[in-house]
C-alpha positions in Angstrom: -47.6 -40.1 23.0 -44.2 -37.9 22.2 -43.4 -39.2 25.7 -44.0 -42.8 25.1 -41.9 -42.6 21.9 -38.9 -40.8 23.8 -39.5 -42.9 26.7 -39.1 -46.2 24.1 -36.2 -45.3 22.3 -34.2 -44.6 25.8 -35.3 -47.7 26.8 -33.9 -49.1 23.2 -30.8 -47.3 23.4 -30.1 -48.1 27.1 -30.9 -52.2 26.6 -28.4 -52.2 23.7 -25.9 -50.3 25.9 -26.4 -52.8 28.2 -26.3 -55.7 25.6 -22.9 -54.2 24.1 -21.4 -54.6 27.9 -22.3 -58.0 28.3 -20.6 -58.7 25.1 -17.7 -57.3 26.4 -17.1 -59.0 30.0 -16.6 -62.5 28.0 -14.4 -60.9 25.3 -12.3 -59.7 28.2 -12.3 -62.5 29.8 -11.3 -64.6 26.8 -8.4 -62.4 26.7 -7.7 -62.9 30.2 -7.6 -66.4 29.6 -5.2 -66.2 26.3 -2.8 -64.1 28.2 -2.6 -66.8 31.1 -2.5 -69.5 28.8 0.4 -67.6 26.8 2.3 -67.1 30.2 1.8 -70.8 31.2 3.1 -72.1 27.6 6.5 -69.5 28.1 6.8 -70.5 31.6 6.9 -74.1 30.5 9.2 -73.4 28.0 12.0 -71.7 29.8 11.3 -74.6 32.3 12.3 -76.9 29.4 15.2 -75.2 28.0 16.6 -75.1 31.5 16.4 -78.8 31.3 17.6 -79.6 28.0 20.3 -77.1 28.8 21.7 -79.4 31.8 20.9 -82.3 29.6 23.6 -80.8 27.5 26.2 -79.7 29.8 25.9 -83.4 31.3 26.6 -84.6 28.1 29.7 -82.6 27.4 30.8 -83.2 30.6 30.5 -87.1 30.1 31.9 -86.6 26.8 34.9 -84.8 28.5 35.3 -87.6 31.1 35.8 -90.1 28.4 38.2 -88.0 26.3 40.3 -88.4 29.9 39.6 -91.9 30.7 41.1 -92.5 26.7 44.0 -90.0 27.2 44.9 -91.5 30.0 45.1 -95.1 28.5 47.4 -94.2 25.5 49.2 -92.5 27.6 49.8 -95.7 29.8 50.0 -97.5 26.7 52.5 -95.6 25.1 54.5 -95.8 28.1 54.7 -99.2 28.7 55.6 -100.0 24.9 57.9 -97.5 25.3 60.0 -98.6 28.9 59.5 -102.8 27.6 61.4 -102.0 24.8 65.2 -102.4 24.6 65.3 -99.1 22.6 64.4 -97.1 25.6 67.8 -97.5 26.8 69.7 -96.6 23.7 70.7 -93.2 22.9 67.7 -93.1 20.5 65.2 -94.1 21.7 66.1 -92.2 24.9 66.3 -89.1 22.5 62.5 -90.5 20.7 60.7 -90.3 24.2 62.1 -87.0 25.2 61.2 -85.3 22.5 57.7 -86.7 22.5 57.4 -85.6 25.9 58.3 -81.9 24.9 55.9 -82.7 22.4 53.5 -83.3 24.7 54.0 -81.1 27.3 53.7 -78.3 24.7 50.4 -79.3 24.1 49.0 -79.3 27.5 51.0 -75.6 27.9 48.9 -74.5 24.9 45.5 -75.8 26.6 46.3 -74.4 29.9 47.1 -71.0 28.3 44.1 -71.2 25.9 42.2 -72.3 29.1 43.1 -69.6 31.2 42.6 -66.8 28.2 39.2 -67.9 27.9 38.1 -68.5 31.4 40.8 -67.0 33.6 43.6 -67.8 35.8 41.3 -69.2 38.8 38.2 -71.3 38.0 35.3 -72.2 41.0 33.8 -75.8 40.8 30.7 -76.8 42.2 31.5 -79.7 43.3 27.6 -81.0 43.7 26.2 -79.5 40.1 29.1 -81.3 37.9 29.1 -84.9 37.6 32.9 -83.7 36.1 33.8 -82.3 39.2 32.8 -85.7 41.2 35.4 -87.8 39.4 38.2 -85.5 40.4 40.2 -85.9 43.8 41.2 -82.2 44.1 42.9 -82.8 47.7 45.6 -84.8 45.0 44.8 -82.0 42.0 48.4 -80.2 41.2 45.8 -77.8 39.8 43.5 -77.4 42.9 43.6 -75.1 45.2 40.5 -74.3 48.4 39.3 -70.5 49.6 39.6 -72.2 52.8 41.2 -75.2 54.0 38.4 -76.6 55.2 36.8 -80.2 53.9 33.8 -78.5 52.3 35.4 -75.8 50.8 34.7 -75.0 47.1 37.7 -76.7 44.9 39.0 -73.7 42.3 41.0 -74.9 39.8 44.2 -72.8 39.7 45.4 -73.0 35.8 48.1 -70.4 36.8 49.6 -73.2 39.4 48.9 -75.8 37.0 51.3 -73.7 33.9 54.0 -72.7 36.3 54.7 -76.5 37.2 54.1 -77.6 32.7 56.8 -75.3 32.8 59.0 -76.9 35.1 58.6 -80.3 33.9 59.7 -78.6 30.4 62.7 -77.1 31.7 63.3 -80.3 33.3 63.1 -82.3 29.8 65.4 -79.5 28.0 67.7 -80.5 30.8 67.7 -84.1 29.5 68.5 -82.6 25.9 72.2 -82.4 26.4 72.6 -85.6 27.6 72.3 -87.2 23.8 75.1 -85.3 22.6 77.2 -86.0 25.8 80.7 -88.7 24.9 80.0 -91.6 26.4 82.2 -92.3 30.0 85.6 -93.7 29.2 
């Protein structure tokens, strides 16, 4: 009988051991399926962000585009007004425009400089991945410049180019500065 009782309580102790591993296998394979389901719900979250993140630069972009297409139309607004007007040929209204276009030329030196402290003096445009890019004829740019000459060459906008002529068109103005204080021909 001893070796019936021995022979029993193996038997007990070997079936729960057995029991235990079965309980295991589907506690690793929940886990298994967690971790995949984790991975999936990150995956699909990065995908997202990457989405929402060109949703956003598309936006800026369009935003950008507007703020261009509006410059643009008070500038040839202000213009007009400006040469209709009898004043533009007086001495002060001739003296009025130039010094609003120093005014404005100091501005666009200040955003070229600012431009090219933040993101250098030479900046590569993908021509396909920016609808900015696609409203811009950079063959005309006086900003653009190509790695090669070629037709599909990359455009890089060169805001070192683009300063050295703002400067010339201000040294051209300051030019015009003397002529307000000039005596009239006899």
């Amino acid at each position: 009988e001893f070796s019936l009782g021995v022979t029993q309580l193996l038997d007990d102790l070997l079936g729960k051991e057995a029991r235990e591993g079965e309980d295991a296998s589907p506690k690793r394979e929940t886990e298994e399926a967690m971790r995949r389901s984790f991975q999936k719900a990150q995956e699909f979250c990065e995908e997202a962000q990457k989405y929402m993140d060109l949703v956003a630069q598309e936006e800026a972009e369009a935003r950008r585009e507007t703020d261009l297409k509006r410059k643009k139309a008070e500038r040839r607004w202000e213009m007009s007004e400006t040469a209709d007007s009898q004043m533009f040929f007086s001495c002060d209204g001739f003296e009025a425009m130039r010094v609003e276009n120093e005014a404005r030329l100091q501005q666009v030196h200040q955003g070229i400089v600012d431009v090219m402290q933040s993101h250098g003096k030479q900046v590569p445009v993908d021509q396909a991945a920016s609808p900015f890019a696609q409203t811009i004829d950079f063959k005309s740019s006086l900003g653009c410049t190509f790695i090669d000459q070629e037709d599909d060459a990359s455009p890089i906008l060169d805001f070192e180019r683009l300063l050295e002529r703002c400067e010339k068109m201000q040294a051209e103005l300051e030019r015009w500065g003397d002529v307000h204080g000039t005596p009239r021909g006899v």
